[in-house]
Backbone as JSON Lines, residues from 0, in Angstrom:
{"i":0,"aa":"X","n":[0.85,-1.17,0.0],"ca":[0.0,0.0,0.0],"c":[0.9,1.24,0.0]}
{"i":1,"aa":"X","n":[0.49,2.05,-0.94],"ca":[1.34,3.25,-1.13],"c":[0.69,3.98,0.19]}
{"i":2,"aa":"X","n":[1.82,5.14,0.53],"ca":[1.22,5.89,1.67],"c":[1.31,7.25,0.65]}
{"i":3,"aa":"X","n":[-0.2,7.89,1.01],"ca":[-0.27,9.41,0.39],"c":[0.64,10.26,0.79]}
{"i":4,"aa":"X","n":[1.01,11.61,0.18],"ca":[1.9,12.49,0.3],"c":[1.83,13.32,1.33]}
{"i":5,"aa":"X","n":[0.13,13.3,1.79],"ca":[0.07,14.36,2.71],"c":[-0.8,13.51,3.77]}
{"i":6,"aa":"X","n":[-0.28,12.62,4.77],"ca":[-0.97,12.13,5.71],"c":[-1.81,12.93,6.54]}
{"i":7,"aa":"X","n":[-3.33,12.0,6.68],"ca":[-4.17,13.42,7.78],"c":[-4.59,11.97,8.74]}
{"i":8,"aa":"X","n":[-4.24,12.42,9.88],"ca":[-5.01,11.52,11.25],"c":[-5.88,12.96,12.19]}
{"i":9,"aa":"X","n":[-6.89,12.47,12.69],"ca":[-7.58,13.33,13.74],"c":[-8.4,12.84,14.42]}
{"i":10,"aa":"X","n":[-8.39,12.8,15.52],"ca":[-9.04,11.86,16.55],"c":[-10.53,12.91,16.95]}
{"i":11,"aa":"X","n":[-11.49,12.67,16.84],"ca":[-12.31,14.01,17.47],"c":[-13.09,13.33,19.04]}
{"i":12,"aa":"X","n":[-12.09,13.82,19.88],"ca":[-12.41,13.67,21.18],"c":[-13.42,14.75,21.49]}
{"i":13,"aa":"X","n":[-14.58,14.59,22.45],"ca":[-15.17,14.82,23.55],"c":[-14.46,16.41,24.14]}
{"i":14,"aa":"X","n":[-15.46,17.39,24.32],"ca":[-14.85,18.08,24.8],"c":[-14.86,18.32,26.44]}
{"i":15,"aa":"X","n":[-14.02,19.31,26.74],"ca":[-13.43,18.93,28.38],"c":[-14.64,19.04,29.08]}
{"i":16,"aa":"X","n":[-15.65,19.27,28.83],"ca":[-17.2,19.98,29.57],"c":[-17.49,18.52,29.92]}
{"i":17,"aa":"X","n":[-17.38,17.57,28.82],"ca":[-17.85,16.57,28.76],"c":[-17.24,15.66,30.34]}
{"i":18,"aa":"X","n":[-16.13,15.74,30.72],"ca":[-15.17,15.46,31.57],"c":[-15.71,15.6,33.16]}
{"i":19,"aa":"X","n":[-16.19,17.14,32.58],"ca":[-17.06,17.46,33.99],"c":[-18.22,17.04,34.41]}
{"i":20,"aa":"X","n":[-18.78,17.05,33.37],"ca":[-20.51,16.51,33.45],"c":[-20.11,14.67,33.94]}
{"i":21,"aa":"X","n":[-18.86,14.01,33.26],"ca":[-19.01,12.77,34.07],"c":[-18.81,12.65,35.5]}
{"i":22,"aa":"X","n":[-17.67,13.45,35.53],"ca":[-17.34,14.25,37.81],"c":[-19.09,13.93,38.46]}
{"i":23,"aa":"X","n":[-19.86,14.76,37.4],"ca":[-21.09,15.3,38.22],"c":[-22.18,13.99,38.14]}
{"i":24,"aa":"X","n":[-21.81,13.33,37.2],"ca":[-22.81,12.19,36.98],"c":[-22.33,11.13,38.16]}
{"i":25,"aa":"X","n":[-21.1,11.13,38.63],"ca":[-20.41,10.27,39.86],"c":[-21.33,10.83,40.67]}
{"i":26,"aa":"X","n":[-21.09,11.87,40.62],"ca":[-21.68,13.16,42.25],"c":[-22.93,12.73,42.48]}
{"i":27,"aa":"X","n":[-23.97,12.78,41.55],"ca":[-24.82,12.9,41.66],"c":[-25.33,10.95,42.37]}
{"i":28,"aa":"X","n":[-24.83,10.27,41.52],"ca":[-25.17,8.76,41.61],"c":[-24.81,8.45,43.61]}
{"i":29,"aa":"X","n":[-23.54,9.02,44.11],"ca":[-23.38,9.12,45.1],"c":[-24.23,9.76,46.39]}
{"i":30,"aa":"X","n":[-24.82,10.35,45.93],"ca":[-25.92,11.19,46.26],"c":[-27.0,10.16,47.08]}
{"i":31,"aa":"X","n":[-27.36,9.67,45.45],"ca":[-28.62,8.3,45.56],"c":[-27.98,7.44,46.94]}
{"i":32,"aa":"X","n":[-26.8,7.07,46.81],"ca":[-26.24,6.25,47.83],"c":[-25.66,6.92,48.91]}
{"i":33,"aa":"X","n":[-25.86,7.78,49.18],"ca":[-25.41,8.2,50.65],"c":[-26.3,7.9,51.64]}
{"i":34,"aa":"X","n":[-28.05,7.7,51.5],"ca":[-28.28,6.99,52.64],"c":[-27.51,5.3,53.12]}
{"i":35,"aa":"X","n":[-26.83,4.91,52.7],"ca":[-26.79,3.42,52.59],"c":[-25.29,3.86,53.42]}
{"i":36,"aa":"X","n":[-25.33,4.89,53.54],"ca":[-23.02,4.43,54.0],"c":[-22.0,5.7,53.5]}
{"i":37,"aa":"X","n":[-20.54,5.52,54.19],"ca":[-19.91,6.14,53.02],"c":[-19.29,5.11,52.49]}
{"i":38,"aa":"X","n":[-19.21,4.13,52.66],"ca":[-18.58,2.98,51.71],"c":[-19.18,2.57,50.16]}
{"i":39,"aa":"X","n":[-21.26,2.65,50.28],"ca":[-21.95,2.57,49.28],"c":[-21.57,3.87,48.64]}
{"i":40,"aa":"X","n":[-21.54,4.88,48.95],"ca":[-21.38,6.38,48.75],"c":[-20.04,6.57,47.95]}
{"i":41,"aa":"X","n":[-18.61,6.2,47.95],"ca":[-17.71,6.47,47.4],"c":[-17.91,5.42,46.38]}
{"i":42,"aa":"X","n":[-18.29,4.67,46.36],"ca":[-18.44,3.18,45.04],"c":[-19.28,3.48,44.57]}
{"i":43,"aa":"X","n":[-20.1,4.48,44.68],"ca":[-20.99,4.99,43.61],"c":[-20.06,6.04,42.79]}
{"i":44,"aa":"X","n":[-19.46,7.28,44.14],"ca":[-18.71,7.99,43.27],"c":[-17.99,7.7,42.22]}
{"i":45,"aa":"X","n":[-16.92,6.51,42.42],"ca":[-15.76,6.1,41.93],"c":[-16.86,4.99,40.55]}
{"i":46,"aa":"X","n":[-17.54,4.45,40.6],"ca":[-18.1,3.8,39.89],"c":[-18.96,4.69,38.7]}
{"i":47,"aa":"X","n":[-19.82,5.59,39.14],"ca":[-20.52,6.48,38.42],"c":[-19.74,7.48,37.2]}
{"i":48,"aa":"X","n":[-18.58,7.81,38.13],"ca":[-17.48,8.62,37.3],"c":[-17.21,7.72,35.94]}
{"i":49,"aa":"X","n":[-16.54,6.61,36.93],"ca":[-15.68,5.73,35.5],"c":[-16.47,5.2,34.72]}
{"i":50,"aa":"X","n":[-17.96,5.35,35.09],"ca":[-18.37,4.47,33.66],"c":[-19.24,5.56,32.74]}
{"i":51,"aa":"X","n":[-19.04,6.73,33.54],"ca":[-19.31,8.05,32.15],"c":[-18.5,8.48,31.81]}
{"i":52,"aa":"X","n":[-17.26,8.38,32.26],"ca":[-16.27,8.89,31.23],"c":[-15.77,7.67,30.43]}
{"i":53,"aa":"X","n":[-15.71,6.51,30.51],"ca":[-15.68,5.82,29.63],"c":[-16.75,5.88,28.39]}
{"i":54,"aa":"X","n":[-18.23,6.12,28.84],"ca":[-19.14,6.41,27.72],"c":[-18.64,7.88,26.96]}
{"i":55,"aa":"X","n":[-18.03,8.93,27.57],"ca":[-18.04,10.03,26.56],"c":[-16.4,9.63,25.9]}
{"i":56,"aa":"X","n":[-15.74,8.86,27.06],"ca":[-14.23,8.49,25.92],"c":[-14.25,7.51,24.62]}
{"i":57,"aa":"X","n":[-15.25,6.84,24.89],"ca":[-15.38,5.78,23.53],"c":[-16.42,6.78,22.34]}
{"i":58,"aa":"X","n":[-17.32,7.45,23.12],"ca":[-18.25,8.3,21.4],"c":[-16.72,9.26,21.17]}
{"i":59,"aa":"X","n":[-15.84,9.76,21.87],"ca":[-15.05,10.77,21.12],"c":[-13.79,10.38,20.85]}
{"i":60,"aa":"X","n":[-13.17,8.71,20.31],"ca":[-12.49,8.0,20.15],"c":[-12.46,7.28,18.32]}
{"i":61,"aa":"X","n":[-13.41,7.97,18.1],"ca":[-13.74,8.01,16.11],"c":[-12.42,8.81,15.84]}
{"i":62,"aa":"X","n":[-12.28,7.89,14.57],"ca":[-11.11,8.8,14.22],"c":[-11.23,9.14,12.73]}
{"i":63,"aa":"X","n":[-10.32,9.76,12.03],"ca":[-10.51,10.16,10.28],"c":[-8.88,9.96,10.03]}
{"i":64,"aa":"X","n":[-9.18,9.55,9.11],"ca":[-7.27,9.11,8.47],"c":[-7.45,9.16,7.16]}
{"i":65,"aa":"X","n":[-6.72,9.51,6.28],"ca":[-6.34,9.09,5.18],"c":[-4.92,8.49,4.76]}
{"i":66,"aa":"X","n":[-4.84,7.25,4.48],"ca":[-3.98,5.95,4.92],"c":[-3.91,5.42,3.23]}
{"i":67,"aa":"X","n":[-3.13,6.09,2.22],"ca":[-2.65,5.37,1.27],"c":[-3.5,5.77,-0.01]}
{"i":68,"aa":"X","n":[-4.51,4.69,-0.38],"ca":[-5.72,5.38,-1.32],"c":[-6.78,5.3,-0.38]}
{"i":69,"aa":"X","n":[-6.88,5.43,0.53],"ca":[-8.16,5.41,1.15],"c":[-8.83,6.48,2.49]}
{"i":70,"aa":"X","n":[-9.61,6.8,2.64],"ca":[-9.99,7.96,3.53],"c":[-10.86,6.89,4.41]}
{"i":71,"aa":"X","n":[-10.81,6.79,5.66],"ca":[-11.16,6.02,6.79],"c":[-11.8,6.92,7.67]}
{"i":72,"aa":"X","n":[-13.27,6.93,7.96],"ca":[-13.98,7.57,8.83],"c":[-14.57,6.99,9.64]}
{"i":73,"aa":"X","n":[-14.17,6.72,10.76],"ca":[-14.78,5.42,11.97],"c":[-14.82,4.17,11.48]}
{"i":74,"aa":"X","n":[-15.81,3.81,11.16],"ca":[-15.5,2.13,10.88],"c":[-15.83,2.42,8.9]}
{"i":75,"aa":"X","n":[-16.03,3.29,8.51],"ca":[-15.92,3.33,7.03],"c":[-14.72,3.68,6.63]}
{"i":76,"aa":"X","n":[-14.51,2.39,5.47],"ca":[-13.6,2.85,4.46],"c":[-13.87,3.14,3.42]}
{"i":77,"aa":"X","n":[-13.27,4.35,2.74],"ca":[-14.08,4.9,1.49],"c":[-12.8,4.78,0.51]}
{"i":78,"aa":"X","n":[-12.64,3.81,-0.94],"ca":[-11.27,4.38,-1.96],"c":[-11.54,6.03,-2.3]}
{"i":79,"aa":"X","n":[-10.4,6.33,-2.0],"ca":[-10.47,8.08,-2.47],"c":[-10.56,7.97,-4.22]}
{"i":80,"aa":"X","n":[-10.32,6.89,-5.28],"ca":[-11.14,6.85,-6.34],"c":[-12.49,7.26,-6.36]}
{"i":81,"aa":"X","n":[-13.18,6.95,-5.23],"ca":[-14.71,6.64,-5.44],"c":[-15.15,8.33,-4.85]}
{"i":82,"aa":"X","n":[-13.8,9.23,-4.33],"ca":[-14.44,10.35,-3.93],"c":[-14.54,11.35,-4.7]}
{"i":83,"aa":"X","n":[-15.73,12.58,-4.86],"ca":[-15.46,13.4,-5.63],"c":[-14.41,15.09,-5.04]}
{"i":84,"aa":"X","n":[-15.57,16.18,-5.38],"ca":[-14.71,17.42,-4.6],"c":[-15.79,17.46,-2.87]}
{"i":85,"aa":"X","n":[-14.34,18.22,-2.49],"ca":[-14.49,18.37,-1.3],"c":[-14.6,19.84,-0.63]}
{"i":86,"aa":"X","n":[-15.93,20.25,0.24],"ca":[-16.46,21.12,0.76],"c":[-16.43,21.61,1.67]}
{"i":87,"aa":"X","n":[-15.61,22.67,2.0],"ca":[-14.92,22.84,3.39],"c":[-16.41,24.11,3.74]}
{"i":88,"aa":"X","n":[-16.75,23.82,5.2],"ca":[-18.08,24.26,5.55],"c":[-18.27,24.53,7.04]}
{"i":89,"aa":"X","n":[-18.28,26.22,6.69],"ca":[-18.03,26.85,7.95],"c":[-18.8,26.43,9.61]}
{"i":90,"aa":"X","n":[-19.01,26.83,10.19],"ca":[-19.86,26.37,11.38],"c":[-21.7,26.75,10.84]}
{"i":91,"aa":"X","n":[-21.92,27.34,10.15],"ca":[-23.33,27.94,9.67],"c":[-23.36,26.79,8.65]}
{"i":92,"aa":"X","n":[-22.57,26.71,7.38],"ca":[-23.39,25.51,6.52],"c":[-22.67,24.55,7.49]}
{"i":93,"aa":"X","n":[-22.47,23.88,8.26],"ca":[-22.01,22.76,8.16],"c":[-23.47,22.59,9.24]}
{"i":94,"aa":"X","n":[-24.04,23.44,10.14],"ca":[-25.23,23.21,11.03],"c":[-26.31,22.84,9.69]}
{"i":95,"aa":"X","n":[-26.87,23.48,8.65],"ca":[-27.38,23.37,7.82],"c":[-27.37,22.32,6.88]}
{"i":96,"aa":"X","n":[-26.26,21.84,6.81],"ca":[-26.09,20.19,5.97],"c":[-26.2,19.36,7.02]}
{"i":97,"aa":"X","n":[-26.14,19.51,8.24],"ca":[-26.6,18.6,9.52],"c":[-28.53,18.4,9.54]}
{"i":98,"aa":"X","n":[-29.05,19.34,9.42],"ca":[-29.66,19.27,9.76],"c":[-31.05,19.49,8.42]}
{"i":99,"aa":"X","n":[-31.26,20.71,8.0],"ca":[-32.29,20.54,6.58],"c":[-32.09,20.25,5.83]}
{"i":100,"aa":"X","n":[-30.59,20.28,5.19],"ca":[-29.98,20.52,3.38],"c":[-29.95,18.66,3.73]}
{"i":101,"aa":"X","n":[-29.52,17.91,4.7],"ca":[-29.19,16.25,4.9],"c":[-30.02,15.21,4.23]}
{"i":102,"aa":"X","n":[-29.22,14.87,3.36],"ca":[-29.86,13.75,2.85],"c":[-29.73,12.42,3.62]}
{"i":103,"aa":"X","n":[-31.07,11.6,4.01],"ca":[-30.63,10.43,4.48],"c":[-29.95,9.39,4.08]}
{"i":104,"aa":"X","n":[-29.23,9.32,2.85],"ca":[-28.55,7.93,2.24],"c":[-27.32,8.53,2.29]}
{"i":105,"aa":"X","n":[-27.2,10.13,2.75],"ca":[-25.9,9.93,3.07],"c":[-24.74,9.18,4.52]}
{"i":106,"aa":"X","n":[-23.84,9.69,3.83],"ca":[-22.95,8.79,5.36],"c":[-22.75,10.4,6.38]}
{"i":107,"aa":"X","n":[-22.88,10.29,7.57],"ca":[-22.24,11.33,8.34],"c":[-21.79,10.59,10.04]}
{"i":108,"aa":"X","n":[-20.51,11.29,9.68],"ca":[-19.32,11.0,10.85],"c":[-19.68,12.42,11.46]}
{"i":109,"aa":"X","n":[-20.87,12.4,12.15],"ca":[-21.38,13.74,13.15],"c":[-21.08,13.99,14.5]}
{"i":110,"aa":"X","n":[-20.13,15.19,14.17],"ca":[-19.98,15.35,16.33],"c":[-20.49,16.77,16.59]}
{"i":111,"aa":"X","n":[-21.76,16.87,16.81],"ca":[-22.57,18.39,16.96],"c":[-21.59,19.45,17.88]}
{"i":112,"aa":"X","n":[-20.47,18.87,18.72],"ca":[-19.66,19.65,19.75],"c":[-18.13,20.52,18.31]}
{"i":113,"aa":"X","n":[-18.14,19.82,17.57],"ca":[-17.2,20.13,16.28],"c":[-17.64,21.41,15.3]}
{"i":114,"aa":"X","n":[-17.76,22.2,15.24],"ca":[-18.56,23.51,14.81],"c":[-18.0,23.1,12.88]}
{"i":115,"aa":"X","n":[-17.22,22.84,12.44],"ca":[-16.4,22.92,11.32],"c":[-16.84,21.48,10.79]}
{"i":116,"aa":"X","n":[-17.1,21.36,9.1],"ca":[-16.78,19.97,8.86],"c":[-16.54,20.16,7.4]}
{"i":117,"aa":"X","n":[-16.64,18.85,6.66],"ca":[-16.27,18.84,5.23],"c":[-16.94,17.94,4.68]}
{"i":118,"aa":"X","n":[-17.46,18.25,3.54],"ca":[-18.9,17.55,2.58],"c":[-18.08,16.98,1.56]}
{"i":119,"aa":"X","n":[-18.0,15.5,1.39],"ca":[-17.45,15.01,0.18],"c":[-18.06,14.25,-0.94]}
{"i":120,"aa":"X","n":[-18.21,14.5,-1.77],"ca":[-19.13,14.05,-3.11],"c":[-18.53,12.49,-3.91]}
{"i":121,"aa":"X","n":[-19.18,11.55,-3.49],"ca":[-19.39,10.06,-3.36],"c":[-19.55,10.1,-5.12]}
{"i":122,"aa":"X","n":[-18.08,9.48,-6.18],"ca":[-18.63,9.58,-6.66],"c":[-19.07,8.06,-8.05]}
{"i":123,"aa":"X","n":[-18.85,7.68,-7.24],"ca":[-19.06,5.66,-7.48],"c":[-20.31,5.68,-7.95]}
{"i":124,"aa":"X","n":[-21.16,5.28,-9.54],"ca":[-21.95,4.95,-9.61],"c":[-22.63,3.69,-8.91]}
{"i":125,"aa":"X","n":[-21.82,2.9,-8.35],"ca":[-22.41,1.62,-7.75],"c":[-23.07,1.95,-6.09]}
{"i":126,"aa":"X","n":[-22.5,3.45,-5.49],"ca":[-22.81,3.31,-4.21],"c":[-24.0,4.7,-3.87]}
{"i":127,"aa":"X","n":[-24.82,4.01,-3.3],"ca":[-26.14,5.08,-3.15],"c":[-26.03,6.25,-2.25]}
{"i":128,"aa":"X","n":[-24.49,6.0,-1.77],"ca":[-24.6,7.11,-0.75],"c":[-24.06,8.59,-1.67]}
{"i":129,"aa":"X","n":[-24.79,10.19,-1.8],"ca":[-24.76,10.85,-2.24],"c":[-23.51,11.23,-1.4]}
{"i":130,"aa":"X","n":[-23.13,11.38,-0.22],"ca":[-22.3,12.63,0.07],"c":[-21.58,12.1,1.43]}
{"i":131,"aa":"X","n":[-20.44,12.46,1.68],"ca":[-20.0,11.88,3.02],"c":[-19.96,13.69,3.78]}
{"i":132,"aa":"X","n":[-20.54,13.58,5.18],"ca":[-20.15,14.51,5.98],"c":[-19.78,14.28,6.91]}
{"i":133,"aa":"X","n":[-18.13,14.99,7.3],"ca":[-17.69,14.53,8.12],"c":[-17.32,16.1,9.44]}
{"i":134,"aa":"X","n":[-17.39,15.5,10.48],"ca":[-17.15,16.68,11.21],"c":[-15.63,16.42,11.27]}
{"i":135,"aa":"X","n":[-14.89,17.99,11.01],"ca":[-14.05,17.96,11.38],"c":[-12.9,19.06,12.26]}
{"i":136,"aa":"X","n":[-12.32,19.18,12.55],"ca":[-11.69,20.43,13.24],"c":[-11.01,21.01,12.24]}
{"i":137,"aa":"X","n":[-10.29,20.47,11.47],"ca":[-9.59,21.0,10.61],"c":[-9.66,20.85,9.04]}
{"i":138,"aa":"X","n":[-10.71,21.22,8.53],"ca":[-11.6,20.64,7.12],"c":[-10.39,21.04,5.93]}
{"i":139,"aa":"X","n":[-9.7,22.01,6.46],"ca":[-8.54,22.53,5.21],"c":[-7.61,21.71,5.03]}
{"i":140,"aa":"X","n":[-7.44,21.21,5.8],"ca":[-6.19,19.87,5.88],"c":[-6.5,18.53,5.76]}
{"i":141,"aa":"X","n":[-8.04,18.39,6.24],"ca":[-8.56,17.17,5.42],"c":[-8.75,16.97,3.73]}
{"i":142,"aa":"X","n":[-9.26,18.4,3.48],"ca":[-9.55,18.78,1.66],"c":[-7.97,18.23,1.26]}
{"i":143,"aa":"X","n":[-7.06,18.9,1.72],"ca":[-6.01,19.02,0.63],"c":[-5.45,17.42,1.23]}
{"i":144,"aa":"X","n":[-5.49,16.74,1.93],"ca":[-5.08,15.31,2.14],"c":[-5.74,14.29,1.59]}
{"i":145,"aa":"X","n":[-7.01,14.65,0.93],"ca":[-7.54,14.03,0.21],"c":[-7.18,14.61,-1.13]}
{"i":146,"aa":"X","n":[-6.96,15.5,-1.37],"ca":[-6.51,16.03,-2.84],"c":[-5.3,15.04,-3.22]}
{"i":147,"aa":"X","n":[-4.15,15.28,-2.27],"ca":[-2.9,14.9,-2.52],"c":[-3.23,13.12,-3.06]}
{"i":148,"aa":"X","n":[-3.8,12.8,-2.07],"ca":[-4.03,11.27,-1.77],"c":[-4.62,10.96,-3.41]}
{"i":149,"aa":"X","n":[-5.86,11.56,-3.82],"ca":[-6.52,11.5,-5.41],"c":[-5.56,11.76,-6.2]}
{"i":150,"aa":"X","n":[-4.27,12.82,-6.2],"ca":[-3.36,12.9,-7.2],"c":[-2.55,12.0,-7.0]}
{"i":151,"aa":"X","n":[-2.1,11.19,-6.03],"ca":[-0.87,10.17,-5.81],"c":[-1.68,9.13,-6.86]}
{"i":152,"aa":"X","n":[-3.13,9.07,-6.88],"ca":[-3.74,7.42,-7.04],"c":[-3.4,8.02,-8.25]}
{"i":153,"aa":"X","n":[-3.6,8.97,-8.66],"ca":[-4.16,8.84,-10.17],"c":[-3.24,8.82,-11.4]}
{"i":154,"aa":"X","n":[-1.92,9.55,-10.63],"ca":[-0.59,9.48,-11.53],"c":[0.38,8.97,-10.61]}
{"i":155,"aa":"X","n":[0.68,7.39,-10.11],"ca":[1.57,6.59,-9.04],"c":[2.95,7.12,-9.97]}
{"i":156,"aa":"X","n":[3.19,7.12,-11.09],"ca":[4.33,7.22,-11.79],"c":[5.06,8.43,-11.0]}
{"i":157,"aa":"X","n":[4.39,9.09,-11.26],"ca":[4.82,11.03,-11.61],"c":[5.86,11.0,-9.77]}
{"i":158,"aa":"X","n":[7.24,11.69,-10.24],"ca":[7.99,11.87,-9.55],"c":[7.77,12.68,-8.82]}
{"i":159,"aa":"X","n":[8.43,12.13,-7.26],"ca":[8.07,13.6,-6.14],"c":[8.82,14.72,-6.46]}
{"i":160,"aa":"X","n":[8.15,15.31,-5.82],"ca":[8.83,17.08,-6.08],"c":[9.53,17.2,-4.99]}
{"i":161,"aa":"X","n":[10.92,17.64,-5.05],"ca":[11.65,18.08,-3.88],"c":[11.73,19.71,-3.6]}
């Protein structure tokens, strides 16, 4: 597997709010158990905590790569053959392709906490999905890592540029 010219990895973690609200989801569960003890009472704390921040560490543990010819969005792999152009989309359209402009047969890698994303045009007659949207933090560096990645596939010959 060839590796593209311009590697993009981005993990879109959970933001730190999220961190707190699990603190408070301990707090609160401890709460329930403070008539029972402080022994029931801290094993709620310590229990309540770790198993909401494990729920907000695994939804913000998706990742986006582009890895050779291929653009990888959570558990999809897409050939960057099959992609068309790519739509870098401010926090206003990207709420708007979330939500009215959205077609349902498309694919979307959605994290509503990500204000920024990038619309990519599917363009495989064999596959029904119109459009991939992906949230991302950094949509300018995803565009052109998929650019690079479509020009590596398409001319493997053509010598690097130093």
């Amino acid at each position: 597997m060839q590796l593209s010219a311009s590697p993009y990895e981005e993990r879109l973690t959970a933001p730190r709010s999220w961190w707190v609200i699990s603190f408070l989801v301990g707090l609160a569960l401890a709460l329930v158990f403070l008539p029972f003890g402080t022994l029931p009472m801290l094993g709620a704390l310590v229990g309540g905590t770790a198993v909401a921040a494990v729920a907000a560490s695994a939804y913000g543990s998706v990742r986006i790569r582009v890895v050779g010819d291929a653009l990888i969005a959570g558990d999809a792999r897409i050939p960057v053959p099959a992609l068309g152009d790519a739509e870098i989309m401010d926090a206003e359209e990207a709420r708007a392709w979330r939500t009215h402009k959205a077609d349902t047969r498309a694919f979307m890698l959605l994290r509503s906490y990500i204000p920024t994303a990038l619309r990519v045009q599917v363009t495989d007659p064999a596959d029904p999905t119109p459009y991939l949207y992906l949230s991302t933090r950094e949509p300018e560096r995803l565009a052109a890592a998929l650019e690079a990645a479509r020009d590596s596939v398409q001319d493997p010959a053509r010598p690097a540029q130093s």
